[in-house]
N, C-alpha and C positions, 0 to 999 in steps of 0.2 A: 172547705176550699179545695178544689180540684187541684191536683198535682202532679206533675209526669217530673222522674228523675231521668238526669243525661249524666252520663259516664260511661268512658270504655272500659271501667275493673268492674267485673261481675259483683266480687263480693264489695267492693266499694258500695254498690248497688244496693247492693242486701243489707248492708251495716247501717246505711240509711232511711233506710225503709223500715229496720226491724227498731229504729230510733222514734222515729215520725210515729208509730204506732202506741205512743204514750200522749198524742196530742189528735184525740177525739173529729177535733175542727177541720184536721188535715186528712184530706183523700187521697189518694194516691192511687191514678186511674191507669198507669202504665210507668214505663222503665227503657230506656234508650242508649244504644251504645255509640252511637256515632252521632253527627249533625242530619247525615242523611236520614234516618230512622225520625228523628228527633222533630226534623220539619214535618214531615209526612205527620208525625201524630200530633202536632201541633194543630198543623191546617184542620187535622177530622179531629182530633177531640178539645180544643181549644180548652187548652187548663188555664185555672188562673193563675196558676204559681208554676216557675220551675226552678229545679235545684240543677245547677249548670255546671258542668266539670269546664275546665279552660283549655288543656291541654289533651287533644284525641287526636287519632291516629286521623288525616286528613284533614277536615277542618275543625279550627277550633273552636271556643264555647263561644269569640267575639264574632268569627266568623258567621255564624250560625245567627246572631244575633243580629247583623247588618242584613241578611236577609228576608227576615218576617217582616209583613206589612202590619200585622197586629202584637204585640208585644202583650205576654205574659209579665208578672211579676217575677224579679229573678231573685236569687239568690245564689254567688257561685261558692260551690265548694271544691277547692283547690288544696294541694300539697304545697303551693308557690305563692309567697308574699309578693310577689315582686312585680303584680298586676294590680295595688291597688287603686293606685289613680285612675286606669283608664276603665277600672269596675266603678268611680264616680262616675265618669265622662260617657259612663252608658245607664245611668241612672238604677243600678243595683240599687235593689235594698240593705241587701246588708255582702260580706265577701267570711267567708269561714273556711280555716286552714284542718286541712286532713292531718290527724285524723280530728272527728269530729266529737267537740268536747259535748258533754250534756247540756253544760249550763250556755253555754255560747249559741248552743242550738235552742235553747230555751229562749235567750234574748234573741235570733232572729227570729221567733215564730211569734216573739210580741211585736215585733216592728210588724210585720208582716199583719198581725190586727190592728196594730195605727194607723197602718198605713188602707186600711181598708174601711176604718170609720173615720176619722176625724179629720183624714189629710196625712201625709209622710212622715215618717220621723223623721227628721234630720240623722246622718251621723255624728256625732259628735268629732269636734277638733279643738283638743287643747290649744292650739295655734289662733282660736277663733278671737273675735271682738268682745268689747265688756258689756255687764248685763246678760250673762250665758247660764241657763240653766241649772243647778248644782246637779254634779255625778254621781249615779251611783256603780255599786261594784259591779255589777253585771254589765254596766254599759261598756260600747267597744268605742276606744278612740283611735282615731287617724294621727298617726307622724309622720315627720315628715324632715327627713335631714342631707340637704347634697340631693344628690339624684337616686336617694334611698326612700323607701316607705313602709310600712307597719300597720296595719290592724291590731291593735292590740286590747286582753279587755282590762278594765283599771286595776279588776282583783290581781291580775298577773303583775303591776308593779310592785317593786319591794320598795322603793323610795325617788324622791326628787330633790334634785341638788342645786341648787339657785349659783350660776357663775356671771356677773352683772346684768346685764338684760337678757340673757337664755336662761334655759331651765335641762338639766341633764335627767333624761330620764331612764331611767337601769329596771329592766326586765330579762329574764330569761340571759344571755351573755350579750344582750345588747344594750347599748346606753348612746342614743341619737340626741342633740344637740338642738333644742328650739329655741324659737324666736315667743320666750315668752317670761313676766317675769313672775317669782316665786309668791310672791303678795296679791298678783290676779289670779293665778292659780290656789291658791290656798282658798278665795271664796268659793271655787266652785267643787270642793272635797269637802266632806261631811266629817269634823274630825273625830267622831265616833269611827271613821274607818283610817283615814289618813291622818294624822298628827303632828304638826310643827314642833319639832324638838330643839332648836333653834335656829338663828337667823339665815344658816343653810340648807337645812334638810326639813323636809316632810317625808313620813315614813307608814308606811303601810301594817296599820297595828297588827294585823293577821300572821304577820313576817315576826312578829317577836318568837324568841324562844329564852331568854334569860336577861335577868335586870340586875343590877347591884347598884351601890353607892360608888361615888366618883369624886373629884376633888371638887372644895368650895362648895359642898352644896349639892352638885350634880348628882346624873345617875350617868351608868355607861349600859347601851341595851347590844345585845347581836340577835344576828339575823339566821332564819334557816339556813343563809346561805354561806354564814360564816363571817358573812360584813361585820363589823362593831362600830358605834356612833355614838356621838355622845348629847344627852340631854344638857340643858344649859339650864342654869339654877333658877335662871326666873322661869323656865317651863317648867320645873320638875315636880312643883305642888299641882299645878292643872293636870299633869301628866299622873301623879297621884292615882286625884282625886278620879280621874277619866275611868281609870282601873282598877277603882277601887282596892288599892294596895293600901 
């Protein structure tokens, strides 16, 4: 697949590129640092992919974008979450925050082949309708809390917290508030990865670091991050048995 990067950081440029060269499929037929640049090899080399920085000296990546009559496939790679709605509302494929992790650029270069055989992927949104998909780890979903928003990928949460009909979701030092409840999200987590440990929490088995006994029955597990939670006795044998403990 043809591909021209746009960024104004040189080495941005190069980190990208020196990335993309473990994925065979991808070309990389030039490199652009502004929007001007950017059109111009757009028009003469018509790629089919570009990796779109947002924020450049004069115009920016939307800007840039409102003016091609022929649209590449985009993918923006940004420092700033704080664009991801209007990266739906121009039909991105996927939106990836600087710096760029491996495996996140792993799942945008699979969408990037969905979306070149079969039809688009979808984004995922926890916020969605029933009948969705199950998740996996690599997948990125959309939050969405107040006039806030998030790309995030699942492996990055450590746990979800069921508060009557939302669901609190704790990544990184954020924890945004949806509109969702803990019983439809649990079908769509694999709990070989995420694990209902009781009637409020699912938790991100990956995120264990220590388990012991707890009262009645239970167990009490913490987290990398230093959280502690506690299993509830009717989970603690499935919880076991899951880890073979």
């Amino acid at each position: 697949m043809r591909t021209l990067i746009i960024d104004d950081e040189r080495l941005a440029r190069k980190e990208l590129i020196s990335l993309l060269e473990n994925y065979p499929e991808i070309e990389v037929i030039g490199e652009c640092a502004n929007a001007t640049e950017a059109r111009e090899s757009i028009h003469t080399l018509k790629p089919d992919l570009i990796f779109l920085d947002i924020q450049m000296p004069g115009e920016s990546g939307f800007d840039l974008l409102e003016t091609l009559e022929c649209h590449p496939k985009v993918i923006f790679v940004t420092a700033f979450d704080s664009y991801a709605i209007r990266a739906f509302e121009v039909n991105a494929l996927d939106y990836i925050l600087k710096p760029v992790d491996d495996d996140r650029l792993a799942a945008a270069i699979k969408k990037v082949q969905n979306d070149s055989g079969e039809g688009s992927e979808e984004k995922d949104d926890v916020e969605g309708g029933e009948g969705e998909k199950q998740l996996k780890m690599d997948d990125q979903i959309f939050l969405k809390d107040g006039e806030k928003c998030w790309f995030v990928t699942l492996k990055n949460i450590r746990y979800f917290e069921s508060e009557g009909n939302y669901v609190r979701v704790f990544f990184d030092s954020s924890k945004p508030l949806i509109l969702k409840s803990l019983n439809n999200l649990e079908k769509r987590l694999d709990e070989r990865d995420f694990f209902r440990i009781n009637r409020k929490f699912i938790v991100n088995l990956k995120e264990l670091i220590h388990i012991e006994p707890w009262f009645n029955g239970g167990l009490q597990i913490k987290l990398k991050s230093g959280e502690t939670l506690e299993v509830s006795r009717r989970q603690a044998s499935r919880f076991k048995e899951l880890l073979s403990l």
